[in-house]
Every structure is written in C-alpha cells, then in structure tokens.
C-alpha positions as CSV (number, residue, x, y, z in Angstrom):
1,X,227.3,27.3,-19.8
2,X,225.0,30.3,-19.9
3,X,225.3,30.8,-23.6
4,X,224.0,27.1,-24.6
5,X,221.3,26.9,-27.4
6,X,219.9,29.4,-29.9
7,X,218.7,33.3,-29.9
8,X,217.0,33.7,-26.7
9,X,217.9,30.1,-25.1
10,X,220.5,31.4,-22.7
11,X,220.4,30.9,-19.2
12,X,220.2,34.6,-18.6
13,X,217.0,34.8,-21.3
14,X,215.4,32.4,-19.2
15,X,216.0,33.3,-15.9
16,X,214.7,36.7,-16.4
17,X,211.8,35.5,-18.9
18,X,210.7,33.6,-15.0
19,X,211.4,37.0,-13.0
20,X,208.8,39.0,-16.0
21,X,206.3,35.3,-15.3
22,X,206.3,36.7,-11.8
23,X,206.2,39.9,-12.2
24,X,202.5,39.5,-14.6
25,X,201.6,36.6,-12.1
26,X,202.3,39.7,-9.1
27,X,199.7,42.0,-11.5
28,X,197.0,39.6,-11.7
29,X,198.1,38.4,-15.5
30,X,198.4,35.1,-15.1
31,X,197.3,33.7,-19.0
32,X,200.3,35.7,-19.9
33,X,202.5,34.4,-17.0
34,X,201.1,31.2,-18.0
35,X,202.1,31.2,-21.5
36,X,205.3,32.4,-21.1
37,X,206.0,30.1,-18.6
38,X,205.1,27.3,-20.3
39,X,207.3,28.4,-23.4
40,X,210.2,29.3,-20.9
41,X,209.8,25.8,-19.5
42,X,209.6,23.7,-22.6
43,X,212.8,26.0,-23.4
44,X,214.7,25.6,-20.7
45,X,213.7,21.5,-20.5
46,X,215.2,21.5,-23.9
47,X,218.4,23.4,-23.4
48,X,219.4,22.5,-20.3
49,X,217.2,18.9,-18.9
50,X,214.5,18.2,-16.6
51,X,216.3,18.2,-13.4
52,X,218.3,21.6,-14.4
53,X,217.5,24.6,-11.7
54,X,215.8,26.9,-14.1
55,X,213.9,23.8,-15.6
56,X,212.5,23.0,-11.7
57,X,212.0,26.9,-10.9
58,X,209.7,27.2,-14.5
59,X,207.9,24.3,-13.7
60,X,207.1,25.6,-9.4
61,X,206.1,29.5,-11.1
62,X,204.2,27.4,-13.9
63,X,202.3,25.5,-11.0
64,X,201.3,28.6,-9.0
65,X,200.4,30.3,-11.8
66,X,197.5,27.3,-12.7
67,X,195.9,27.8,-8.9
68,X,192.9,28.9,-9.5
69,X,192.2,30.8,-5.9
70,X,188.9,31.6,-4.5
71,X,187.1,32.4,-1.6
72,X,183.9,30.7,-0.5
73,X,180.8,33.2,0.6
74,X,180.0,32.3,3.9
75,X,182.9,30.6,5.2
76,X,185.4,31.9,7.4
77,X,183.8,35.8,6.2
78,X,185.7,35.6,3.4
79,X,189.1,35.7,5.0
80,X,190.0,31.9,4.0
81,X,192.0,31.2,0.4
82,X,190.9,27.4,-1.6
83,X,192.3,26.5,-4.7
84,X,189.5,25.0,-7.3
85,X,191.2,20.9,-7.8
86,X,188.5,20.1,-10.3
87,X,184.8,21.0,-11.9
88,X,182.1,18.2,-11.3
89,X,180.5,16.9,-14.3
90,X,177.3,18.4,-13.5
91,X,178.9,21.7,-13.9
92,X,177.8,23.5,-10.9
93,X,179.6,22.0,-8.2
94,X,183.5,22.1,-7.9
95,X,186.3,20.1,-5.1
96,X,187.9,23.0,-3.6
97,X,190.4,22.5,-0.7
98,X,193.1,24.9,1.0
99,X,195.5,26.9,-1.3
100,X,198.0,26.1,0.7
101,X,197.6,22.1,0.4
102,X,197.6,23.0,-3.2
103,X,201.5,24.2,-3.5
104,X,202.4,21.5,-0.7
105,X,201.4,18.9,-2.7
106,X,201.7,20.0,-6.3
107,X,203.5,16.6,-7.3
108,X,201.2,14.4,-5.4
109,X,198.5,12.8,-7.7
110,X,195.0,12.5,-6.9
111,X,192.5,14.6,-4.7
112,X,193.9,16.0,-1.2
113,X,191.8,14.7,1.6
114,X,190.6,17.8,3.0
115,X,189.2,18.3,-0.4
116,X,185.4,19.6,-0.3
117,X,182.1,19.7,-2.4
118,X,181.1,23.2,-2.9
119,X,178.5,25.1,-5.6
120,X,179.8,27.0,-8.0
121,X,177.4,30.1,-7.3
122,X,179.3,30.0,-3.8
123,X,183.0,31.1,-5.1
124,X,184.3,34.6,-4.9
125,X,187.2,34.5,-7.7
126,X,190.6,36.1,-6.7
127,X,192.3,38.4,-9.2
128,X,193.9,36.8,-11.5
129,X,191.8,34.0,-12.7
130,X,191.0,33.8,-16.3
131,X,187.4,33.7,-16.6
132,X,185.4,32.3,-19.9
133,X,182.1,34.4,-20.9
C-alpha cells in the first residue's frame, strides 16, 4: 500500500526522497545524500521491511554514496578510479583497491584481494568526498 505509515512514510515520499539522494550524490553532495539516505532507509526498513524494493534500492544508493573515490598520482596518469576500504593505523597509509570491486562486492565482508597499500600523500580525492580540516 503506498499510503502505509505516518506524514512523509509513504512509498511515494520515499521513493522520490532516493531520486533527490541521487540527484545531491550526481552534484557532488554526498553528506547530504548520505543523511538523507540513511533517514530514508531506516524509514522505509521500518514501514515497509528489509527485503522491501525501496528498502534494498536505499540501502545500494546509501552504499555508493559511502565510496570514497580517488585517484592515485602516478598510476595509470590519473585515468584509473580506487575506492579508499580502510585508513592504516599509522595514519598515513590507506588499502585502496578498484571502485569497481567496491560496488561488486558491497555485501562481501573483509578486504578484496586486489586490495593495495598506498600513502596517503599519494591520493587525488574525487568530488564529492567529505573532507575533515
């Protein structure tokens, strides 16, 4: 039913509460997306369940919203995309592998194996990554 839940909880509120997630995620304003995916999502969860459509679509946008893509200087002149898996401890180094094995295997745990070491100071952020000063 499209009108289940309260003010704002219907299906239509949520589906095009995704489409505006995508749209900020398409302009590079993805800690917006983010939140409002992650309300959307606990929303839709709520009203609807887990395995629901619009619960699954949230949770994919929510995912690609939480890449955090860079390029690497000197590899591939720029031209290759890597998604950031995880900052080492010693804060200057970071596991980077291939975007694309990234969305692939969003619901696999652990670290992909073509998963690499690289320094920090080598990463060329892509628009749209939060960054903390």
């Amino acid at each position: 039913d499209a009108s289940v839940g309260g003010k704002g909880e219907s299906l239509y509120s949520i589906k095009s509460g995704i489409e505006l997630a995508s749209a900020l995620m398409r302009c590079h304003e993805t800690i917006e997306a983010e939140r409002l995916l992650t309300k959307l999502l606990r929303m839709s969860d709520r009203v609807f369940g887990l395995d629901h459509d619009l619960s699954l679509r949230a949770h994919r946008e929510l995912h690609k919203c939480q890449i955090r893509k860079v390029q690497i200087a000197g590899v591939d002149n720029g031209t290759s995309v890597f998604a950031v898996i995880k900052l080492k401890e010693d804060e200057e180094t970071c596991l980077v592998c291939a975007a694309s094995t990234v969305m692939m295997h969003s619901q696999q745990p652990g670290v992909p194996l073509n998963a690499k070491t690289v320094s920090v100071k080598d990463l060329i952020l892509q628009p749209g990554n939060p960054v903390v000063c």
